[in-house]
C-alpha positions as CSV (number, residue, x, y, z in Angstrom):
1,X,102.8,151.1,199.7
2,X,104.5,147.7,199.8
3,X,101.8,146.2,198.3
4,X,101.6,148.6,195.0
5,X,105.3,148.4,194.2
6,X,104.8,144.6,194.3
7,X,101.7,144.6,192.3
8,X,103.9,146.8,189.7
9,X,106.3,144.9,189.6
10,X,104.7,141.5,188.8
11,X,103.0,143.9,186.0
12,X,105.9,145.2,184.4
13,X,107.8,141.5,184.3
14,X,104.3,139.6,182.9
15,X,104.2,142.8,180.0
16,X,108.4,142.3,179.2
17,X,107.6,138.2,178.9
18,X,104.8,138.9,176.6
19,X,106.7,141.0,174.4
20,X,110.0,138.4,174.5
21,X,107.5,135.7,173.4
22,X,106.0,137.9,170.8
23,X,109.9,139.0,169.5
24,X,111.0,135.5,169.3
25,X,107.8,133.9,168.0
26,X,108.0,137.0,164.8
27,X,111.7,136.0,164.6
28,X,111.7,132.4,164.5
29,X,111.5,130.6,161.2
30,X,108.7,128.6,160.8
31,X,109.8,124.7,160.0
32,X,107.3,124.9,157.0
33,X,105.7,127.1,154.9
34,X,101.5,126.5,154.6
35,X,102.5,125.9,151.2
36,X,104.7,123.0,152.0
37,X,101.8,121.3,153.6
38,X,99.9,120.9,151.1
39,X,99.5,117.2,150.1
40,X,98.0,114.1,148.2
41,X,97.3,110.7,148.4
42,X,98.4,108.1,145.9
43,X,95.6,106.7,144.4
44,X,94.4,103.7,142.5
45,X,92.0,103.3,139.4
46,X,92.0,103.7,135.7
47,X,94.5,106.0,133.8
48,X,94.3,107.7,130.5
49,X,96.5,110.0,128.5
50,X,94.6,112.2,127.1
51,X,95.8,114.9,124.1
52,X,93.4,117.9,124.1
53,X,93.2,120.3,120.7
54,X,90.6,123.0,119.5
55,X,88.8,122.2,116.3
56,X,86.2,123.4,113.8
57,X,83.0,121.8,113.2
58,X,82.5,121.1,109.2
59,X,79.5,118.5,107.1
60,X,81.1,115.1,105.8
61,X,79.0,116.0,102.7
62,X,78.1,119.1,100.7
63,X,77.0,120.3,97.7
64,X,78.6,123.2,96.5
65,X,77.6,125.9,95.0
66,X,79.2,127.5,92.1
67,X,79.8,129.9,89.3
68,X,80.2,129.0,85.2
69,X,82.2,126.0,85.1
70,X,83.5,126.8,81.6
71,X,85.5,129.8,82.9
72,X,89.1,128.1,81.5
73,X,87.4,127.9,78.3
74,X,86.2,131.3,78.1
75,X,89.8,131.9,79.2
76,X,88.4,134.2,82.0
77,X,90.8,133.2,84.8
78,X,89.9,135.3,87.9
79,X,86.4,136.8,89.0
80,X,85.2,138.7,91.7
81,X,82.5,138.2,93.5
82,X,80.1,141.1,93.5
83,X,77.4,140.5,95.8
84,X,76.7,137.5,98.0
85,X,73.9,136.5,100.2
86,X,74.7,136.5,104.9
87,X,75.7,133.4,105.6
88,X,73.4,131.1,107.4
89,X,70.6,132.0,105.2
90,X,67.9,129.0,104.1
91,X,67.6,128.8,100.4
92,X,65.5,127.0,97.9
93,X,66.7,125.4,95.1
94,X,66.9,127.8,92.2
95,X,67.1,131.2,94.7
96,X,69.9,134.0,94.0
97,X,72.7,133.2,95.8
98,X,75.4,135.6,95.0
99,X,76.2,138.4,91.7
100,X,80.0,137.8,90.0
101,X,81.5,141.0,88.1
102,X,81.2,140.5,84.8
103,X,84.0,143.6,84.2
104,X,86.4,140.5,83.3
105,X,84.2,138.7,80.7
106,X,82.8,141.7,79.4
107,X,86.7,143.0,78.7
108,X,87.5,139.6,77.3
109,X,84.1,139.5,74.7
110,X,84.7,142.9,73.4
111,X,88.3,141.6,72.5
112,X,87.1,138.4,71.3
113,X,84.9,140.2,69.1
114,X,87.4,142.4,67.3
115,X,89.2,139.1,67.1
116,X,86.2,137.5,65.1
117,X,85.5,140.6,62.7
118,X,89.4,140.6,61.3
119,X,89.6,136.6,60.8
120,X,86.2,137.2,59.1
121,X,87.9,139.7,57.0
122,X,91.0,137.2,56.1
123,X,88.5,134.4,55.3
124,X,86.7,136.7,52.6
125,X,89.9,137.6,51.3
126,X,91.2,134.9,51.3
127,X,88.3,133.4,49.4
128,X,88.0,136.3,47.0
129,X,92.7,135.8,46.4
130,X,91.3,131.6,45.6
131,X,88.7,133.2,43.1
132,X,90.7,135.7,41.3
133,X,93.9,132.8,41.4
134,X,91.8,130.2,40.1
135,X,89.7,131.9,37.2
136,X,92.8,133.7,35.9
137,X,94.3,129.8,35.9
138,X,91.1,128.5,34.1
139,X,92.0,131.5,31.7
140,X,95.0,130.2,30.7
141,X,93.9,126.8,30.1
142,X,91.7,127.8,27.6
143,X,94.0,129.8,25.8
144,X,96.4,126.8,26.0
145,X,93.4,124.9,24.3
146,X,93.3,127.0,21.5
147,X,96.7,127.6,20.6
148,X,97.2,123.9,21.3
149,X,94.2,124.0,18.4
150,X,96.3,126.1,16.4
151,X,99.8,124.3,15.9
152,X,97.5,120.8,15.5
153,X,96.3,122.8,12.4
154,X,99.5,123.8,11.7
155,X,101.2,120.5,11.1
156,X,98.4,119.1,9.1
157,X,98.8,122.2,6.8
158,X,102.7,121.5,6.8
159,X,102.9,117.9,5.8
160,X,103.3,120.0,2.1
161,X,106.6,121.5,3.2
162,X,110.1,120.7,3.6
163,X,110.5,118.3,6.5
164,X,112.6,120.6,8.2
165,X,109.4,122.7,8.1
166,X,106.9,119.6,9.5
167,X,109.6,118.7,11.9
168,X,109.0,122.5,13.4
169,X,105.6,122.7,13.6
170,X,105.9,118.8,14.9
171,X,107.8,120.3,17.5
172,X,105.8,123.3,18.1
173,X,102.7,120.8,18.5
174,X,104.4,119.1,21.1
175,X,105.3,122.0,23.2
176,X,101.8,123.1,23.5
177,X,100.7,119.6,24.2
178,X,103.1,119.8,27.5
179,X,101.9,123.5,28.5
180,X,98.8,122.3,28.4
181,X,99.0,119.4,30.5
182,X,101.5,121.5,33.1
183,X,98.3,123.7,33.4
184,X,95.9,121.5,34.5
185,X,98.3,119.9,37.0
186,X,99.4,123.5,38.5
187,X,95.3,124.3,38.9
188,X,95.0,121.1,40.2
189,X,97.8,122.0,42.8
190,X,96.3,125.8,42.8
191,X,92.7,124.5,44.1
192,X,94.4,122.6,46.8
193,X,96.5,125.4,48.1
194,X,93.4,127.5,48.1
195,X,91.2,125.1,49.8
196,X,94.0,125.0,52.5
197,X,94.2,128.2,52.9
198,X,90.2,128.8,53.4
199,X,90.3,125.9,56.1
200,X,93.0,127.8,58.0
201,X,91.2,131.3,58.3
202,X,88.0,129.5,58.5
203,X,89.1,127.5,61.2
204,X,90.6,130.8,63.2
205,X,87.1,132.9,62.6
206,X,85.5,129.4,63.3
207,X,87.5,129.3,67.1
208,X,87.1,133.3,67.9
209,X,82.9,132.8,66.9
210,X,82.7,129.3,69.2
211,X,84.7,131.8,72.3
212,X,82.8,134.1,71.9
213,X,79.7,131.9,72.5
214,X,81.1,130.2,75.5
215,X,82.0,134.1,76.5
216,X,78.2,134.1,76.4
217,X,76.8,132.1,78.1
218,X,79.5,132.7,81.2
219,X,78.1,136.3,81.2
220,X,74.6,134.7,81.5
221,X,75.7,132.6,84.4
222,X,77.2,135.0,86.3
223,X,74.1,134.9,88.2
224,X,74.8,132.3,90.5
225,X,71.8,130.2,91.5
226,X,71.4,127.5,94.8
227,X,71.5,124.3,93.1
228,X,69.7,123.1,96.0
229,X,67.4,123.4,99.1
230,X,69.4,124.3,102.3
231,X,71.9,126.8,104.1
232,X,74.3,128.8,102.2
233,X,77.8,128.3,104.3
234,X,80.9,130.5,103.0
235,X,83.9,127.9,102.4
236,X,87.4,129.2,103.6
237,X,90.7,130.3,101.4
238,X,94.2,128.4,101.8
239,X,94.6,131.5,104.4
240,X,92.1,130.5,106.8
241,X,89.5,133.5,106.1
242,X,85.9,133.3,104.8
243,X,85.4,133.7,101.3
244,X,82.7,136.8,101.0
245,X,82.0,139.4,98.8
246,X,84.8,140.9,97.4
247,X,86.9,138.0,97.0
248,X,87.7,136.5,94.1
249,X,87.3,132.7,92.6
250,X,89.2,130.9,90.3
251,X,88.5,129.0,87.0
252,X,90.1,125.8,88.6
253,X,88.1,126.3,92.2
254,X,85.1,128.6,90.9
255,X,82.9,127.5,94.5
256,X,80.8,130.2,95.9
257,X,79.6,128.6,99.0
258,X,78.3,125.5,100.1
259,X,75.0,123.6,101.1
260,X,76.5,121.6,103.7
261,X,74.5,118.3,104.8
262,X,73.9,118.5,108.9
263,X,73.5,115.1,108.7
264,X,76.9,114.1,109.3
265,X,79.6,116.2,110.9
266,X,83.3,116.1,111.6
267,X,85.7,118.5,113.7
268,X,88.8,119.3,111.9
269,X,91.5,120.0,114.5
270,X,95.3,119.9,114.2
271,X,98.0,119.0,116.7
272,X,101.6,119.8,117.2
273,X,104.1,117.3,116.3
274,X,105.0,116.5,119.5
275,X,101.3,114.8,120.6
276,X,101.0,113.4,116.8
277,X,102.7,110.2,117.3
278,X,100.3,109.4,120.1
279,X,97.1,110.1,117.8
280,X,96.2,107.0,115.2
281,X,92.8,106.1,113.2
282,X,90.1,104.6,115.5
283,X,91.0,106.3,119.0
284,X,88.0,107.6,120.9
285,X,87.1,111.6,121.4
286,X,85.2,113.6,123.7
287,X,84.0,116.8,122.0
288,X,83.1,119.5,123.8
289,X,81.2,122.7,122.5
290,X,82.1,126.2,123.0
291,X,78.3,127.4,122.3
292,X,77.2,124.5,125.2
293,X,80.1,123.5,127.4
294,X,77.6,121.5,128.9
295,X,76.8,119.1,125.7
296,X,79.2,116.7,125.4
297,X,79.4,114.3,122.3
298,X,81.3,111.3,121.1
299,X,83.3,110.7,118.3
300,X,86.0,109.3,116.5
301,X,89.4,110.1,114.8
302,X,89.1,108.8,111.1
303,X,92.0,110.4,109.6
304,X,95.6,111.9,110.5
305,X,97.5,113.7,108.2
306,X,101.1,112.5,107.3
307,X,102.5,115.5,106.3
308,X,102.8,118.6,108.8
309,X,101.6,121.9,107.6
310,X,102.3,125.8,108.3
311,X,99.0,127.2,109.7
312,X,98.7,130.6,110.0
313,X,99.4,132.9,113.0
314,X,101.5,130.0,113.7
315,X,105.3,129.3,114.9
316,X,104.9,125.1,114.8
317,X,104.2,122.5,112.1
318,X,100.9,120.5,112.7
319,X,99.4,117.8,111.5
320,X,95.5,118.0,110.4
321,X,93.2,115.2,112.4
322,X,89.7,114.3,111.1
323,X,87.3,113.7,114.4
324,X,83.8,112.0,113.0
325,X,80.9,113.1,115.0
326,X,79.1,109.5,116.1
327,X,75.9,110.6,116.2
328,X,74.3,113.3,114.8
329,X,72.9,116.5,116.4
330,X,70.2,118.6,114.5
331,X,71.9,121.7,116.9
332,X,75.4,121.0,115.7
333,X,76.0,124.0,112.7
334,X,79.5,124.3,110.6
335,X,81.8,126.9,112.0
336,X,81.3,126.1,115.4
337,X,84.5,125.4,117.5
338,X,84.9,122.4,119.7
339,X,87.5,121.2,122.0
340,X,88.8,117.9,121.5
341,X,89.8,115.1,124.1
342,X,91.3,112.1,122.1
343,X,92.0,109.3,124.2
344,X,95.5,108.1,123.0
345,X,96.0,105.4,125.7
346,X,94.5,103.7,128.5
347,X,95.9,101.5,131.8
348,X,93.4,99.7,134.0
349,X,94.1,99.5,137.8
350,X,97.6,101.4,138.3
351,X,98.3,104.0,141.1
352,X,98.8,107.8,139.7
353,X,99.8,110.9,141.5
354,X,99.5,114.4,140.7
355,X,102.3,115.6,138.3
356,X,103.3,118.8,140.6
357,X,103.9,116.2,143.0
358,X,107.3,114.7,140.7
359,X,110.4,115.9,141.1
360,X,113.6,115.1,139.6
361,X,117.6,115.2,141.0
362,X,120.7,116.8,139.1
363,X,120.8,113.3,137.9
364,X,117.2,112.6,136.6
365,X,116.3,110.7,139.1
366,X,112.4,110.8,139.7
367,X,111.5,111.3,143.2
368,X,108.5,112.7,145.6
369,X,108.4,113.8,149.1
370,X,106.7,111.2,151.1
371,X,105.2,111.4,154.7
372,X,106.0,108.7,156.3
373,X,105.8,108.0,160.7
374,X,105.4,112.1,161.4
375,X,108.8,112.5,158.9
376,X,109.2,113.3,155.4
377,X,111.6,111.6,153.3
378,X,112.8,111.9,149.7
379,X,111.3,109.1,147.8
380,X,112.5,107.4,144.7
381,X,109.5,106.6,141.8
382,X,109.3,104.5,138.7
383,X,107.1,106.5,136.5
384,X,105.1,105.4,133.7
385,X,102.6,107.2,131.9
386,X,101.6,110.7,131.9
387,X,98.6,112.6,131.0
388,X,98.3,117.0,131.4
389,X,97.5,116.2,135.4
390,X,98.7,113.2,136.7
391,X,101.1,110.4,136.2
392,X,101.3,106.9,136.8
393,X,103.5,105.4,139.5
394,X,105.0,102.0,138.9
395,X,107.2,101.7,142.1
396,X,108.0,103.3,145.0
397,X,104.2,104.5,146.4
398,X,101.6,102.4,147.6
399,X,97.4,103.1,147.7
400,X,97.1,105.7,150.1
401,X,100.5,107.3,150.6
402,X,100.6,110.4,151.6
403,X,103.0,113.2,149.5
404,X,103.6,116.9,149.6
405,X,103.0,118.7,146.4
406,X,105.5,121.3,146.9
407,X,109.5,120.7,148.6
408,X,109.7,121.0,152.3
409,X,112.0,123.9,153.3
410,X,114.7,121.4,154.8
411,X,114.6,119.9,151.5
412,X,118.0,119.4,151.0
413,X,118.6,117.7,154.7
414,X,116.1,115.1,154.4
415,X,117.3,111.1,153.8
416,X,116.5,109.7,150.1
417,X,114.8,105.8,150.2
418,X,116.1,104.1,147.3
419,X,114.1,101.5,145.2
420,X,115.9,98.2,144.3
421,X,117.4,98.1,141.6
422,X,118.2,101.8,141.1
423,X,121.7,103.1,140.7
424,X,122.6,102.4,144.2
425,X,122.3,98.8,143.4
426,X,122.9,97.9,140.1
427,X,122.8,94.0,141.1
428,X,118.9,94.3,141.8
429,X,116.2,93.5,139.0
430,X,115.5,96.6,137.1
431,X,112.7,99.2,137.6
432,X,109.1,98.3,137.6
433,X,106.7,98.4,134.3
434,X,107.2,101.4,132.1
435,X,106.0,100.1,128.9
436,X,104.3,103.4,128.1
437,X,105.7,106.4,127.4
438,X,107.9,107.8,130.9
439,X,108.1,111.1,131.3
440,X,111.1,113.2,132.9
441,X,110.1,115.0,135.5
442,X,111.3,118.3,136.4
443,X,114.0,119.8,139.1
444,X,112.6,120.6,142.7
445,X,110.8,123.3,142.8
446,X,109.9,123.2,138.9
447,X,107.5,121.2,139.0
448,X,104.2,123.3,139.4
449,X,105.3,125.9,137.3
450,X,106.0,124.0,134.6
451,X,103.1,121.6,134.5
452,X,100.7,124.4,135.5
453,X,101.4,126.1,132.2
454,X,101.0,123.1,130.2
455,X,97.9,122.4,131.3
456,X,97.3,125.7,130.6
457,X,98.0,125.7,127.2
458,X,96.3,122.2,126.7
459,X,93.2,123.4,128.1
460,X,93.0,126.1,125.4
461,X,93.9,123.6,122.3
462,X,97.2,125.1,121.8
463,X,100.2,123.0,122.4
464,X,103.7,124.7,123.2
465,X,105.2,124.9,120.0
466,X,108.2,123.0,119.1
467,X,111.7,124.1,118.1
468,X,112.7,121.1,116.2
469,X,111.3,121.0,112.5
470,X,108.2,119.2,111.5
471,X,109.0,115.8,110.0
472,X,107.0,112.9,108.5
473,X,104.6,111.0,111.2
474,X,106.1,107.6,111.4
């Protein structure tokens, strides 16, 4: 009996340890969260910033294909286009390659020609008023001429008379000497004015018969031939979207489609003001295809736009970059989107950190939690430059250090190791090398949010846009 109440006993104090170990371990705080654990080593190599965009592919060279060039002229200033052939299609020189309306032309010739029959009817009048005009005139002459005739005869007869008599008809011989030489001046003057006249109306009926010509042969050209072997691509409106059937072309931009050369190819890309300043003419690129992610080509920026521009669907100005294709792919087609790694700086041999790694005090001061002997302290950084992942380290690490990539719990508690010649000690030389760009890094516990949604938004081509407005790229 003794025996079982012992054994009991010793049961029932073993279970109440158990479950004052199991109370205490659930309610003791851990010292550190798995999280907090997790950690990096500095390490040493080469470092490049990098400034990642979407683009489009598009030919250096094409030829283009369009409608009747003479549209200003035929003063036929918008046409639609009826039908036009899928895009992608292989033509030959001289195939069909899209229908324009000719509802526009037709309109304008019907007009034209109404236009034509009345300033044909004003030249025949016209010509028939100089007719009439001039053969009355010539009348008049001739009756001017014969009684001209008649007082000559008149003062021979009265050399007889009184003189008062011969001075009369003297007189009367004189005045139809003058009429008659008025005459022939005012039909001289009368032929003029007509032939003035006939070169105005003719030159109006002239003008409405040459339109209607040029009206024409647009309507004949409305049929829109390739002028050219090779793959009918649709070009794109100030708007962004494909010009296709239904849309309309201008007589100052009266392109179709183009036969784009696959010779030579560029991705046209366009960054946000903030990465601009890094991109300049000659910097390397890695492009990247979304129809092979596994293809991977080299190229070139050739151009960057000085101006910024409003695309569409779009709160921030960006600049337009030209990226040259090296070498050219037979598989590479227009239209197809790439993603674009320019390569706006590179340092050899530095040490580099992950960026969640940087954090920052109420004062700016860059810092990183740092194991060192089985502790962690707060350690103060020089940074330098900074790509979407990673940034350099100037001071403060060496190759191999160990750091957390999230704050410790006890935080707060934990002793900060200053670097010489920080604020602590204004007397020492000044930070190490940040000749490149340094970034400022964000408050504890920031950090990975913060740089995990830039990345983010870098690895799909779109950078955060910008409050400030879009000026001039220095």
């Amino acid at each position: 009996m003794k025996r079982f109440l012992r054994t009991r006993w010793f049961i029932g104090l073993v279970a109440a340890v158990v479950v004052i170990a199991a109370a205490a371990i659930f309610m003791t705080p851990t010292s550190a969260t798995p999280s907090s654990n997790i950690a990096a080593r500095v390490r040493r190599g080469d470092f490049k910033v990098m400034v990642t965009t979407a683009g489009e592919l598009r030919a250096l060279r094409d030829i283009k294909i369009t409608g009747p060039m003479t549209l200003q002229q035929a003063q036929v200033f918008n046409v639609k286009i009826a039908t036009l052939i899928p895009e992608g299609t292989v033509v030959k020189e001289g195939d069909v390659v899209a229908e324009l309306d000719k509802t526009p032309a037709a309109t304008k010739m019907a007009d034209v020609t109404l236009a034509l029959q009345k300033a044909t009817a004003v030249f025949e009048q016209a010509q028939l008023d100089s007719t009439l005009n001039l053969s009355k005139a010539r009348e008049e002459m001739k009756t001017m001429e014969l009684s001209l005739e008649e007082k000559r005869i008149a003062k021979e007869q009265a050399k007889y008379e009184a003189p008062s008599v011969q001075r009369q008809a003297a007189i009367d011989l004189e005045k139809a000497e003058r009429a008659l030489a008025q005459a022939k001046m005012d039909y001289k003057t009368k032929t003029e004015q007509a032939q003035a006249k006939m070169r105005e109306v003719g030159a109006d009926m002239q003008r409405q018969r040459n339109l209607l010509t040029i009206i024409q042969e647009v309507i004949q050209n409305f049929t829109v031939r390739a002028p050219a072997p090779g793959m009918v691509i649709y070009i794109k409106e100030w708007n962004g979207k494909k010009r296709t059937a239904g849309a309309q072309i201008g007589a100052w931009d009266p392109t179709v489609a183009t036969l784009p050369d696959l010779s030579g190819m560029e991705s046209i890309t366009y960054v946000n003001e903030i990465d601009v300043r890094k991109v300049e003419k000659g910097q390397p690129v890695v492009i990247s295809l979304d129809a092979d992610p596994s293809k991977k080509l080299n190229g070139k920026v050739t151009a960057v736009a000085n101006v910024g521009e409003q695309r569409p669907n779009a709160d921030a100005k960006v600049f337009e970059v030209k990226v040259t294709v090296e070498k050219p792919d037979t598989t590479l087609r227009p239209g197809m989107t790439t993603g674009n790694a320019i390569e706006t700086a590179a340092v050899k041999d530095v040490l580099f950190i992950p960026i969640e790694a940087v954090n920052s005090d109420a004062e700016g001061m860059p810092f990183v939690f740092k194991k060192a002997g089985g502790r962690v302290v707060k350690q103060e950084i020089a940074t330098g430059a900074m790509n979407d992942d990673e940034v350099v380290v100037a001071r403060g690490l060496e190759e191999g250090d160990e750091i957390l990539l999230l704050p410790p719990p006890n935080r707060d508690d934990l002793d900060v190791a200053r670097l010489e010649g920080s604020r602590e000690n204004p007397k020492s030389p000044p930070a190490g090398d940040t000749t490149l760009t340094k970034p400022v890094p964000p408050k504890d516990g920031q950090a990975k949010g913060q740089r995990s949604e830039v990345r983010g938004q870098r690895s799909e081509g779109k950078q955060k846009p910008p409050t400030a407005p879009a000026t001039k790229r220095s």
